[in-house]
N, CA, C and O of each residue as an XYZ file, in Angstrom:
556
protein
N      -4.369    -23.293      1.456
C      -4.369    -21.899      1.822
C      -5.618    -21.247      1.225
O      -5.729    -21.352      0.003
N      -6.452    -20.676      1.804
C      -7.653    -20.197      1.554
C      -7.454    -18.308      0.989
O      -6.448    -17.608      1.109
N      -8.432    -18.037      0.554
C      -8.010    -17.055     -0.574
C      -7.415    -15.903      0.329
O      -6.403    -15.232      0.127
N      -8.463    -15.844      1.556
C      -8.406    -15.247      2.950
C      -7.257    -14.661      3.645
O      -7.107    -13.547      4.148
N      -6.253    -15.978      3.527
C      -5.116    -16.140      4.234
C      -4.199    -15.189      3.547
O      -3.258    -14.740      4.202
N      -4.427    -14.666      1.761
C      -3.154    -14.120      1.318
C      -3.850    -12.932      1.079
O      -5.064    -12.860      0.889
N      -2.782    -11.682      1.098
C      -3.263    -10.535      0.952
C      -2.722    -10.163     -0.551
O      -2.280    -10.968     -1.370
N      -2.838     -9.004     -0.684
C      -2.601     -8.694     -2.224
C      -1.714     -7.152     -2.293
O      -2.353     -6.244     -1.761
N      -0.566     -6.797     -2.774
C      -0.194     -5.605     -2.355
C       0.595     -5.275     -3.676
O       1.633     -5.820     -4.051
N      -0.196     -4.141     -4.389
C       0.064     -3.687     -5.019
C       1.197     -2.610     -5.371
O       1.195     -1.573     -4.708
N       2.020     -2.759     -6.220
C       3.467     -1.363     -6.089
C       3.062     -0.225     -6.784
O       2.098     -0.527     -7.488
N       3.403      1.085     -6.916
C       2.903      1.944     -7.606
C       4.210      2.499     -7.691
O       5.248      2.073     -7.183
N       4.029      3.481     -8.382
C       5.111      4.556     -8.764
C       4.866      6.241     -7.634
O       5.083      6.071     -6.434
N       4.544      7.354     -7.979
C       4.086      8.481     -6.977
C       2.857      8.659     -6.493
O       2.634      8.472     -5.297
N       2.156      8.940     -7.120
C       1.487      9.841     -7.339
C       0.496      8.845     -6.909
O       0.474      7.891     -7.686
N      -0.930      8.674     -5.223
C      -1.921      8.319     -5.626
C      -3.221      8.043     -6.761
O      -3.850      9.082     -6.957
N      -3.640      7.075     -7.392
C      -4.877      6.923     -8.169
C      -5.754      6.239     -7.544
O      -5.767      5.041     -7.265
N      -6.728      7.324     -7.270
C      -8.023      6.639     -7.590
C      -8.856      5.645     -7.848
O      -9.769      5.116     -7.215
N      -8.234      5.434     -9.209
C      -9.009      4.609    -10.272
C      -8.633      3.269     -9.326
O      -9.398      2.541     -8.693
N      -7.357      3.224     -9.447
C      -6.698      1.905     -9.227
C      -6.767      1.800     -7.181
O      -6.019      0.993     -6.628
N      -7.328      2.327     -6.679
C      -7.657      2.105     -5.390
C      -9.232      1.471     -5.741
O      -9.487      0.268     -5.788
N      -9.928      2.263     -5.906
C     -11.063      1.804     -6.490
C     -10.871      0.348     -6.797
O     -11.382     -0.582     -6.174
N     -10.024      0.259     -7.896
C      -9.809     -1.504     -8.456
C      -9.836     -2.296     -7.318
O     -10.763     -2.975     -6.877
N      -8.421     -2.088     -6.783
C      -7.834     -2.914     -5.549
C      -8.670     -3.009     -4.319
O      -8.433     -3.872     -3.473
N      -9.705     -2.094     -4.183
C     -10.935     -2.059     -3.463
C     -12.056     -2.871     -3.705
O     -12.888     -3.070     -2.819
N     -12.175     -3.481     -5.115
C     -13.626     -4.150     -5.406
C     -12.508     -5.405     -4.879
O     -12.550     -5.994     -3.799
N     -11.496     -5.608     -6.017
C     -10.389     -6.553     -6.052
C     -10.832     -7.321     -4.275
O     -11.676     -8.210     -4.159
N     -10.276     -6.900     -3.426
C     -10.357     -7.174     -1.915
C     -11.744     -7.174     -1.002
O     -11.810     -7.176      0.227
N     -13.018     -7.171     -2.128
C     -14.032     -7.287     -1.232
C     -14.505     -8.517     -2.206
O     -15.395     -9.298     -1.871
N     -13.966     -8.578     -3.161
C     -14.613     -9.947     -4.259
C     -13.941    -10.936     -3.845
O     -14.477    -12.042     -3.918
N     -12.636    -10.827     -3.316
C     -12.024    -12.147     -2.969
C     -11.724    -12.372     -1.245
O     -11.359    -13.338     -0.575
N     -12.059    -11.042     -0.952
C     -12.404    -11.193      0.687
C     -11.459    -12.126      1.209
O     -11.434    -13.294      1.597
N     -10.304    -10.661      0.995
C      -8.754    -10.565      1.457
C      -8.352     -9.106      1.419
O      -8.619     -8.245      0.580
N      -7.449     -9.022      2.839
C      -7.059     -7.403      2.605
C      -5.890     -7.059      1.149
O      -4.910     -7.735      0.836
N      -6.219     -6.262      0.719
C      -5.007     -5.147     -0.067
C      -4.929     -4.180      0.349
O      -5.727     -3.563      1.055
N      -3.342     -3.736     -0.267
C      -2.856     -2.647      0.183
C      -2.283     -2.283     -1.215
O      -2.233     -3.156     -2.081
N      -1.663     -0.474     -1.570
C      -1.067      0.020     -2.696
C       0.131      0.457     -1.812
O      -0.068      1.260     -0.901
N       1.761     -0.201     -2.125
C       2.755      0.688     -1.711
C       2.935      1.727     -2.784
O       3.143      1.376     -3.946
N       2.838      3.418     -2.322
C       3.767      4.488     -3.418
C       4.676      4.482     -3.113
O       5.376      4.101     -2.174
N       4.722      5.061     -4.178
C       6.716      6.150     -3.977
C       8.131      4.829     -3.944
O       9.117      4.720     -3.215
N       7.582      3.949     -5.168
C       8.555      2.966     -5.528
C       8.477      3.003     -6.918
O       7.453      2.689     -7.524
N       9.740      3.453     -7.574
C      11.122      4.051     -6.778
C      10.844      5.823     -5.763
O      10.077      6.764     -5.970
N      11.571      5.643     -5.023
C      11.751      6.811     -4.330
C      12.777      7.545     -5.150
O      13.688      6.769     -5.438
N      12.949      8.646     -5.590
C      13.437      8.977     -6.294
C      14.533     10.434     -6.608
O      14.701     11.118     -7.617
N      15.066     10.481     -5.380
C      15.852     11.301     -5.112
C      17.440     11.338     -5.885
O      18.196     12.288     -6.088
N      17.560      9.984     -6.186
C      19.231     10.144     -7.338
C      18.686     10.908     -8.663
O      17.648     11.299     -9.195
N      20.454     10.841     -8.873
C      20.647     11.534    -10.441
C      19.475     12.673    -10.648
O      18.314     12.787    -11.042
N      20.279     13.234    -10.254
C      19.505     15.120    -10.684
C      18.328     15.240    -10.820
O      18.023     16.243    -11.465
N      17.074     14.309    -10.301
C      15.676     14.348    -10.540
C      15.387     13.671    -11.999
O      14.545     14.183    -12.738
N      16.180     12.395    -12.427
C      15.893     11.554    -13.084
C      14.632     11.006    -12.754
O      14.487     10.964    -11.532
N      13.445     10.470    -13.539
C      12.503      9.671    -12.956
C      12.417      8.529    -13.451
O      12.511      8.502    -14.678
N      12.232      7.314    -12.800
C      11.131      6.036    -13.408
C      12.213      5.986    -13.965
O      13.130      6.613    -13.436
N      12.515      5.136    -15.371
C      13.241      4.118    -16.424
C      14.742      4.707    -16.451
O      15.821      4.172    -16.706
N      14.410      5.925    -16.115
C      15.959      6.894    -16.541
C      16.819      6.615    -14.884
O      18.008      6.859    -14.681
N      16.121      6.216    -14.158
C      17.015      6.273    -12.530
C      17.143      5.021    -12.206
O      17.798      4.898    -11.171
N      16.700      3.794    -12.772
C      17.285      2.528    -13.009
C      18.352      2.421    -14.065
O      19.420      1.815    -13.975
N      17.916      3.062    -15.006
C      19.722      3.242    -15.900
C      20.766      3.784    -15.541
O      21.908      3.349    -15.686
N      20.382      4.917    -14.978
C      21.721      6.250    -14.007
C      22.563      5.274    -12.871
O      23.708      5.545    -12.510
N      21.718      3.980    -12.327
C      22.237      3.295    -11.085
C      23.496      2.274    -11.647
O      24.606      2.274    -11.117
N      23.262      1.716    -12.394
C      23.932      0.852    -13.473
C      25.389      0.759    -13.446
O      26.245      0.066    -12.896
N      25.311      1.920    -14.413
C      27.059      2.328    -14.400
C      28.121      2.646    -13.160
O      29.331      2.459    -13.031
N      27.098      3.214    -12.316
C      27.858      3.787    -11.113
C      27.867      2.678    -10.360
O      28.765      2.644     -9.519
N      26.947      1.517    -10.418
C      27.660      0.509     -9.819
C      28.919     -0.608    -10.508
O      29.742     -1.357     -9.981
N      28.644     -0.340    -11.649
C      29.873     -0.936    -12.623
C      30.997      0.048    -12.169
O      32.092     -0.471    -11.950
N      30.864      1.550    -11.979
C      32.324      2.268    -11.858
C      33.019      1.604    -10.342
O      34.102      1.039    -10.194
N      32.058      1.884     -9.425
C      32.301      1.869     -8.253
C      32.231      0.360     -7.372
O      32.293      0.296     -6.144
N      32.099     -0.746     -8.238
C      32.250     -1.898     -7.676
C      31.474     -1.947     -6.530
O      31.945     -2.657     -5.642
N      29.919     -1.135     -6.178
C      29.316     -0.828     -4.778
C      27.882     -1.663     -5.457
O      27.113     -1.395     -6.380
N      27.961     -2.482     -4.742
C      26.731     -3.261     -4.939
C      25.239     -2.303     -4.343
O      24.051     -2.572     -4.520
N      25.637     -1.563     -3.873
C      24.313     -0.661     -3.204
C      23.471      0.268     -4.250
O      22.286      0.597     -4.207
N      24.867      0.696     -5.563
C      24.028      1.376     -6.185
C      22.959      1.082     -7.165
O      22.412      2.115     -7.549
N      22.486     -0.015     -7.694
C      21.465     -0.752     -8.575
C      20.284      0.075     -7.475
O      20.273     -0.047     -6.250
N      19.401      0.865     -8.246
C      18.011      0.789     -7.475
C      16.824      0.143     -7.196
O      15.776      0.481     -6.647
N      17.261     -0.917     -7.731
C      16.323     -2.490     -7.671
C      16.505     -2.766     -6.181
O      15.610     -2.537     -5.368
N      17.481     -3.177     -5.913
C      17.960     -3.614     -4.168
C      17.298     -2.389     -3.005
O      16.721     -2.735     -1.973
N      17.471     -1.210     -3.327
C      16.612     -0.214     -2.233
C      14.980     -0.422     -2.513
O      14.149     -0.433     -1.605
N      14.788     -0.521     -3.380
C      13.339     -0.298     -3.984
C      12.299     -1.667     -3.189
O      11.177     -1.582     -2.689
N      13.150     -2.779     -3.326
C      13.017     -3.901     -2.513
C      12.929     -4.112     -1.084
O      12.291     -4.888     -0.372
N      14.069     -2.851     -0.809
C      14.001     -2.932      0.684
C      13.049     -1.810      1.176
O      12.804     -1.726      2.379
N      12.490     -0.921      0.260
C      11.335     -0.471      0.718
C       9.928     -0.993      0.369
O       8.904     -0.443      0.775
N       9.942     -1.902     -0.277
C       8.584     -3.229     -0.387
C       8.590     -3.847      0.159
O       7.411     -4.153      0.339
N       9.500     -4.722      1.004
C       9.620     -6.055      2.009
C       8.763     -5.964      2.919
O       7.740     -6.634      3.059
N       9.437     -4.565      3.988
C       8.877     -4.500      5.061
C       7.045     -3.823      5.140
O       6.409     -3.477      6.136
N       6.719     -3.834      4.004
C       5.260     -3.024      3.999
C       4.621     -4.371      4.631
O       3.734     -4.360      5.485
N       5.247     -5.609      4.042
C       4.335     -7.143      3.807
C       3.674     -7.269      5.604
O       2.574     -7.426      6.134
N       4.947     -7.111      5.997
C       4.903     -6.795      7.801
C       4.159     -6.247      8.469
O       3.797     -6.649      9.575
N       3.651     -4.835      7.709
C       2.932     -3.598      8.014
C       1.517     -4.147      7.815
O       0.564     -3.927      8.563
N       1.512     -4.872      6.731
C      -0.243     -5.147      6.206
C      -0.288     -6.107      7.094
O      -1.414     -6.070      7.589
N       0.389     -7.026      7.606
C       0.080     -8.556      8.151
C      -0.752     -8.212      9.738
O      -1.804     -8.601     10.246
N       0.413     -7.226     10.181
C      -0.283     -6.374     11.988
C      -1.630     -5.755     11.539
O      -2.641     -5.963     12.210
N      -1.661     -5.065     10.517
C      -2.709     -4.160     10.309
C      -4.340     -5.455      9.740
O      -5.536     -5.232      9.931
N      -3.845     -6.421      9.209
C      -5.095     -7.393      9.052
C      -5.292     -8.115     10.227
O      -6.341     -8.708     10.482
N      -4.192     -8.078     11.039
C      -4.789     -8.679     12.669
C      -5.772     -7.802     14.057
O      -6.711     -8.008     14.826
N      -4.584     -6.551     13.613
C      -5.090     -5.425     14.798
C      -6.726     -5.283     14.088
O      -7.677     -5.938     14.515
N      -6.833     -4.156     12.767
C      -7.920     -4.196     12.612
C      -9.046     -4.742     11.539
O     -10.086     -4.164     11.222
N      -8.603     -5.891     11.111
C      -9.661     -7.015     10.815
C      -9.828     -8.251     11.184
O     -10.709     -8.919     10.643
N      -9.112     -8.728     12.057
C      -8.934     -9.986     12.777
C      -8.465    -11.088     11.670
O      -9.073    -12.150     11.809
N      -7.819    -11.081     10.938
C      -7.343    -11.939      9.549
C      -6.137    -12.110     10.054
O      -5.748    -11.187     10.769
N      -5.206    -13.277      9.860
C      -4.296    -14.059     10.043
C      -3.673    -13.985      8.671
O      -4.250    -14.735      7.885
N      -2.737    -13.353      8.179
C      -2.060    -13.262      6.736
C      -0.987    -14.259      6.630
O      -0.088    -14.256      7.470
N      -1.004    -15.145      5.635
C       0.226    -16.278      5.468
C       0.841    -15.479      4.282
O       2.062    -15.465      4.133
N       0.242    -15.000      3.675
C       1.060    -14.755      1.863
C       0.890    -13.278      1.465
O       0.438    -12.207      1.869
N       1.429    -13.774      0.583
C       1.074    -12.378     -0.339
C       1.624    -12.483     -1.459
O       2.796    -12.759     -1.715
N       0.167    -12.101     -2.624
C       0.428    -11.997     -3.935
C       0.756    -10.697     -4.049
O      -0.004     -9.821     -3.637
N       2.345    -10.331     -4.827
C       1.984     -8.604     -5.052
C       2.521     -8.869     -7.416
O       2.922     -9.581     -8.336
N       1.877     -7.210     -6.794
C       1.802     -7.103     -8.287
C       2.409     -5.633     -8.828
O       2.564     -4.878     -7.869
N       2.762     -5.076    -10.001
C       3.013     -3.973    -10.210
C       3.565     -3.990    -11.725
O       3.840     -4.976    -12.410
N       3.643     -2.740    -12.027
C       4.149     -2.499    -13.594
C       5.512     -1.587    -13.663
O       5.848     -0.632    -12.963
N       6.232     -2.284    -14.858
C       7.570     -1.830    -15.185
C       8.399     -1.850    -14.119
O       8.260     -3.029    -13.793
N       9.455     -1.219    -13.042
C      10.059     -1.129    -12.353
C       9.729     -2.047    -11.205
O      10.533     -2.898    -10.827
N       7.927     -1.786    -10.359
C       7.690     -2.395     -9.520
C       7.669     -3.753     -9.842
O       7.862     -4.419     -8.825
N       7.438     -4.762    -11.319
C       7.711     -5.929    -11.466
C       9.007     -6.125    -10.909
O       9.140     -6.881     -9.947
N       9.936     -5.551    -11.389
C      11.191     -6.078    -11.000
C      10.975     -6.241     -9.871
O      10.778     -7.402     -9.513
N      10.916     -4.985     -8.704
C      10.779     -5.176     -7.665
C       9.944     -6.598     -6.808
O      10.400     -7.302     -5.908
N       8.718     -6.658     -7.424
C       8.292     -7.965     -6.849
C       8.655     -9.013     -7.065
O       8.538     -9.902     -6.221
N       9.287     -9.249     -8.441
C      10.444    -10.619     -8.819
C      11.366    -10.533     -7.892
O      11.625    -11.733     -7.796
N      12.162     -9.939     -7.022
C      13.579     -9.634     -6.233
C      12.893     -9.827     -5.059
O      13.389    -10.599     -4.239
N      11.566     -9.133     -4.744
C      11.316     -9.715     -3.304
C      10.570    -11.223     -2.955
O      10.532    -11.845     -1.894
N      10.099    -11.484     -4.055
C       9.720    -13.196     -3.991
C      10.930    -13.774     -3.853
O      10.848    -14.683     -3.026
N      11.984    -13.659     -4.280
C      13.267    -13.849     -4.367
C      13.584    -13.594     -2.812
O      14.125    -14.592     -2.337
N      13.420    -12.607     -1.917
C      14.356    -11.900     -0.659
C      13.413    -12.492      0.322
O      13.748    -12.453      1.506
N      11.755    -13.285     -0.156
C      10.903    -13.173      1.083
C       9.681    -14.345      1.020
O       8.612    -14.156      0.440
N       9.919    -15.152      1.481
C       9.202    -16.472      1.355
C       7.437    -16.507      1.670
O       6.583    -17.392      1.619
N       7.435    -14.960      2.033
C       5.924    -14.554      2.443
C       5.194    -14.535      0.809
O       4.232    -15.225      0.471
N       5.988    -13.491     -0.116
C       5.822    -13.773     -1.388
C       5.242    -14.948     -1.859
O       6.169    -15.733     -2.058
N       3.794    -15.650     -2.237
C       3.341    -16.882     -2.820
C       3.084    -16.489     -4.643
O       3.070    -17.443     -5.421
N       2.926    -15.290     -5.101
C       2.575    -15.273     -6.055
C       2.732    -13.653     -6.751
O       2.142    -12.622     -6.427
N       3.875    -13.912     -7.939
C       4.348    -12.247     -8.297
C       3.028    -12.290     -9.422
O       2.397    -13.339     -9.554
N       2.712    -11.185    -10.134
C       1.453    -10.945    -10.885
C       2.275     -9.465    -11.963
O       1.905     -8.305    -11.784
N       3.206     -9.776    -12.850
C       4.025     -8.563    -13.016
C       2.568     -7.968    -14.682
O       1.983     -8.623    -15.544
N       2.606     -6.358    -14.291
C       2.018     -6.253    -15.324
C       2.722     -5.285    -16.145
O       3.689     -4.630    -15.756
N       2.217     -5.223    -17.254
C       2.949     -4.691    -18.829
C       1.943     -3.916    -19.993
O       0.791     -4.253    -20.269
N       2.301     -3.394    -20.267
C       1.391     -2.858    -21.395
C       2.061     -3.050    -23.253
O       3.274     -3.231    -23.353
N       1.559     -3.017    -24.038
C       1.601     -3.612    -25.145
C       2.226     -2.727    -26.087
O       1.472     -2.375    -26.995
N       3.943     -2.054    -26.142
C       4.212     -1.112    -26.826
C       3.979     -1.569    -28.411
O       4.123     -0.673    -29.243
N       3.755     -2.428    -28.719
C       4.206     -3.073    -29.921
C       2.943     -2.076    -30.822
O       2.991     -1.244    -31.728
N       1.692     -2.795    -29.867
C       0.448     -1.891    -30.726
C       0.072     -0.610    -30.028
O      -0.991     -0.595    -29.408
N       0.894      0.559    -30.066
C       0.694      1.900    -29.628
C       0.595      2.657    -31.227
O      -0.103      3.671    -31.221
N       0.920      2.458    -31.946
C       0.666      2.831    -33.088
C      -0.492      3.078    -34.037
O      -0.278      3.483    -35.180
């Protein structure tokens, strides 16, 4: 599989950056393969305008109360990453003429999970890339 063949799709949290388009922009002309950034994972409409770490905990219990496998927000969050893979694959055919077999995706805190669960849900997935930052030395 040539570097070509896999695309690269990055998860984000809201809010467009810049910086990190920029990245994913050199990123995809150095390895000359399309990327893409999915936002707005998690989408974030539960628990009273909980955000990020606090609306993966709020999901938890209520699926422990309620025996409803739907409420974990890992499983929606997934099902709004799957189908992007789809979205980039038409969009590297229609307008770059590229044939997509894979896709490495990548993301931090929440979106790891997310890309561990969809390598897991989606055989297009060749390679999760989960990133982290170093609370230990914030001090």
């Amino acid at each position: 599989m040539r570097a070509q063949d896999v695309a690269k799709r990055h998860t984000m949290g809201s809010e467009p950056d810049l910086e990190e388009q920029a990245l994913l922009g050199t990123l995809a002309r150095r390895l000359s393969t399309p990327a893409a950034i999915l936002y707005g994972i998690p989408n974030q409409p539960l628990c009273g305008g909980l955000r990020e770490d606090a609306v993966v905990f709020c999901t938890f219990p209520r699926f422990l109360e309620a025996s409803d496998a739907t409420w974990p927000v890992l499983f929606p969050m997934v099902q709004g990453a799957v189908p992007v893979m789809g979205a980039i694959s038409e969009s590297a055919v229609r307008d770059l003429g590229l044939s997509v077999d894979g896709f490495v995706v990548f993301g931090a805190s929440k979106r790891s999970w997310t890309n561990w669960l969809a390598a897991a849900a989606d055989q297009r997935v060749k390679g999760v890339a989960p990133i982290a930052y170093d609370n230990l030395s914030l001090a």
